[in-house]
N, C-alpha and C positions, 0 to 999 in steps of 0.2 A: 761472180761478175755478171749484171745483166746486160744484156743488150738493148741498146736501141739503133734503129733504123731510123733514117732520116731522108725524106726527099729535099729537094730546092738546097742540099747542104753547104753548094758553092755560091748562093745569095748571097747578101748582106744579111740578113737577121740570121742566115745558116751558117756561117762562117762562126759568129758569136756564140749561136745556140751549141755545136760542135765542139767549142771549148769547152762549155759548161760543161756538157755529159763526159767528154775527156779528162778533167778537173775532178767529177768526183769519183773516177775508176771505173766506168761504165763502157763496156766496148763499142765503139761506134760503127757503123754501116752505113755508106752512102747510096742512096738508088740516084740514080743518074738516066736522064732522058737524049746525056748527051753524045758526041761520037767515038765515047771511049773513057776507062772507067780508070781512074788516076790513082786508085789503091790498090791492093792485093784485095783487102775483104769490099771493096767497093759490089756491086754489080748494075748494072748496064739493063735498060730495061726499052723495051719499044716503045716508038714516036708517040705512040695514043697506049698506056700499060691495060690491061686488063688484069680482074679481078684473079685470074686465077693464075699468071705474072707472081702479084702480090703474095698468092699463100703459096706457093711452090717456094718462096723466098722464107717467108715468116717460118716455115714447117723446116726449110734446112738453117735455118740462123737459130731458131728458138726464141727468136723476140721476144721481150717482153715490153717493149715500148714502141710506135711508131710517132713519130713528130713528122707530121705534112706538112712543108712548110711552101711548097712547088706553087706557082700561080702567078699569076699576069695581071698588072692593070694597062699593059700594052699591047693591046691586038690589031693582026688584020681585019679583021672581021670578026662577028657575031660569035659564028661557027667554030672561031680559035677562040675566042675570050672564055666560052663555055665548054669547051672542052679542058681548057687549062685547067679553071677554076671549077668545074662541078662534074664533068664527068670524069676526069682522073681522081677526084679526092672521092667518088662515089663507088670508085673503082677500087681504091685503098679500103675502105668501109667494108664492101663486099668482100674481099680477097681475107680480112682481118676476120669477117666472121665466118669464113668459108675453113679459117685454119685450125689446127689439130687445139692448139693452146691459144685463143684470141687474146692477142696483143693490146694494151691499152693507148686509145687512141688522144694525139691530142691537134686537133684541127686549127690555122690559124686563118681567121678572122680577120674583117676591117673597120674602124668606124665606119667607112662610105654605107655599112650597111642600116644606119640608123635614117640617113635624110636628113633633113630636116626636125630640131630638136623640136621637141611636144611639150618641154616643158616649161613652165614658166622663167625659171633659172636657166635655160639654154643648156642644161648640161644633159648630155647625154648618159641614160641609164640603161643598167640589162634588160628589165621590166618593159623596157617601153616599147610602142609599138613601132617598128620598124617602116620607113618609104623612102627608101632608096631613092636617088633623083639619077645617078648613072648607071648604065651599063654594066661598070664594073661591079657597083654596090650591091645593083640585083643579081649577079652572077657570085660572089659570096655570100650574101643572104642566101639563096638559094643551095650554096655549100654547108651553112649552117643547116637550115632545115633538113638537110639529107643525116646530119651527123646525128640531130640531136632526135628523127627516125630510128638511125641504128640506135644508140644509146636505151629508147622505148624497145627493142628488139630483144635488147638482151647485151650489145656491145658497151663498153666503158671507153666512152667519148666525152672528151671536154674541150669545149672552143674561146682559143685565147684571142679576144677584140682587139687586134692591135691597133694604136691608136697612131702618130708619127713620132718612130722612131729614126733617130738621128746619131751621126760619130763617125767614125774613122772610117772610110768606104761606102760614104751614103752616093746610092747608087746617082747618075750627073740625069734620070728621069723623074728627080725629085725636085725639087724648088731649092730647097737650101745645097743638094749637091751639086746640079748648077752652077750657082752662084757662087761656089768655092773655087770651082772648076775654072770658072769663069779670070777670076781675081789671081788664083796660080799661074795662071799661063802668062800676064803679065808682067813685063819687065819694071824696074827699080823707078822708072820712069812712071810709072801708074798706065791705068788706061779706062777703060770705061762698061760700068757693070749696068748690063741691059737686064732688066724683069719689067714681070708684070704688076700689075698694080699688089701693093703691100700691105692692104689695108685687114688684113684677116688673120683669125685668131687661131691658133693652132694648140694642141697639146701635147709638146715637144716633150720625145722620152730619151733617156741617155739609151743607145741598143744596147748595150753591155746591162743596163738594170732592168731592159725586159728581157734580155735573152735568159738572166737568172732567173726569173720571175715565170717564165714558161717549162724551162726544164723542170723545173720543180715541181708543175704543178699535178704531173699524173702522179705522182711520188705521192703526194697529198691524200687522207682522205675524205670522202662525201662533196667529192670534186666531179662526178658522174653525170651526164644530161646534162650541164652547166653551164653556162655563156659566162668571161669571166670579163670587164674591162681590164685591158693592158695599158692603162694608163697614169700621169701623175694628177690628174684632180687639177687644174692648174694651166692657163691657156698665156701663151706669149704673143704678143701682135708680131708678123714677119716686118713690119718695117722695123723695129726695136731692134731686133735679131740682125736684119742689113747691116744697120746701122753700128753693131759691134761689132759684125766683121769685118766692115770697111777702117773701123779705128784698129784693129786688130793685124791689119794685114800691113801696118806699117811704109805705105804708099799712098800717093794722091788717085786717090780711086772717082771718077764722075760717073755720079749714079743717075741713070735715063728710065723711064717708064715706056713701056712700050704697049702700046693698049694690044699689039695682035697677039701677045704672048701671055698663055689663060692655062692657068693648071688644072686639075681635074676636077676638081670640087669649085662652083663658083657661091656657097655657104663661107656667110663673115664669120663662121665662130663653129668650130668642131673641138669640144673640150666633152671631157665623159668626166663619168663618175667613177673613182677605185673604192667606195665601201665595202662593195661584197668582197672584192678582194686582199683586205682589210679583214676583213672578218674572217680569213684564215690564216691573220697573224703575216701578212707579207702586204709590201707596198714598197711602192716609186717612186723616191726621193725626185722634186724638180730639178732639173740637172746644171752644174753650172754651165750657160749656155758662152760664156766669154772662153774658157776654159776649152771645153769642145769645140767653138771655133777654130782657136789656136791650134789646136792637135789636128784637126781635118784639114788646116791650111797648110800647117808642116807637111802632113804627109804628102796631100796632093803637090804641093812646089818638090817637093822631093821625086816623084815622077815624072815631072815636066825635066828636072833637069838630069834625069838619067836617060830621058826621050831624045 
């Protein structure tokens, strides 16, 4: 039975990922940054982990996987957003190659770190040259390049681009988990769903088909130094998307635009390319997105009325 290690495990995509590795007999370990570790084999790491944290853990678990999944697109400041994002996952990198037996790393990625697409077709590729336009995008770029360093080192790093993944617990600092958010707390009477402007294209992934599609992929080989897109090839406009969850939620829903309410990204169209990943025999099925509404609406109405 191997192990893997996993940070960010109580996420959204770590919750998912966590089944996967459980799913196929693989022991799990959570590292936790938080005030107290919820398993027996969990362990409990300090506010900022250092590298040698990391291999004191790796050296008594025997790891043979780590999945970093830990990171923030919500910070106080500067100072927090890159520590989340680049100096704990450079601290994972170090600790990994610091250890008896180095662990095979798999980093995750954002679109935000592409910017602005370069190419004619608007779609974003692994190839292409990268310009972040936020904060956050430069502070995962910047985790990328630190990974795919180690990898040139001598470590076995692969970074999964995750593109927007959506489903059952999509966290309420996303757009679409908002807007669910929003529509459950509503009574039979309807009432009224505020967002911001709708007019942008997204590459909506079921989480459950990229969380397979990551555990999988240090399992892989010639997957080493690698940027992979996590995505379906395939971009959905969020008014489209509204627009089925409002028919979906089976209430007189009035829907407002609110110009002060602006998500992270202000790019009409973040859609990538899945060839390369593709070309190791895996891919993203576009997800039924009527379907996934329905299941994120159940469950959240299901919390509101145990609240």
């Amino acid at each position: 039975m191997a192990v893997a290690l996993v940070t960010g495990a109580r996420g959204f995509l770590g919750n998912y990922i966590c089944r996967e590795i459980l799913d196929r007999g693989d022991e799990l370990i959570r590292l936790s940054r938080g005030q107290r570790v919820e398993d027996e084999r969990g362990f409990l790491l300090s506010p900022k982990p250092t590298a040698a944290e990391i291999c004191r853990i790796i050296d008594e678990t025997d790891a043979a996987t780590i999945y970093h999944l830990a990171g923030t697109s919500q910070a106080s400041d500067l100072e927090a957003l890159y520590q989340a994002n680049v100096i704990f996952a450079q601290s994972v990198l170090s600790g990994c190659a610091m250890a008896k037996a180095p662990p095979k790393v798999v980093l995750i990625g954002s679109a935000a770190e592409y910017g602005k697409p370069v190419s004619s077709d608007r779609i974003s590729r692994e190839g292409d040259i990268c310009s972040p336009l936020s904060a956050y995008g430069i502070s995962k770029l910047a985790q990328t390049h630190h990974g795919l360093a180690a990898s040139e080192a001598g470590l076995h790093v692969t970074v999964a681009r995750l593109f927007n993944p959506i489903g059952i617990g999509s966290p309420a600092n996303t757009a679409l988990g908002s807007f669910v958010r929003q529509i459950a707390s509503m009574t039979d009477e309807g009432g009224i769903l505020r967002t911001g402007s709708l007019h942008s294209i997204r590459d909506f992934i079921d989480v459950q088909d990229a969380a397979r599609i990551i555990a999988q992929l240090p399992l892989l080989s010639d997957v080493r130094g690698k940027v992979y897109n996590i995505c379906t090839g395939n971009g959905s406009e969020l008014q489209d998307i509204v627009s089925h969850l409002i028919e979906v939620s089976g209430i007189p829903v009035e829907h407002q635009v609110e110009v002060s309410r602006r998500g992270t990204s202000d790019l009409d169209k973040v859609v990538g390319s899945n060839e390369r990943l593709r070309g190791l025999g895996l891919d993203i099925p576009t997800p039924d997105i009527r379907s996934l509404l329905e299941k994120m609406l159940s469950y959240e109405r299901a919390i509101v009325r145990k609240s």
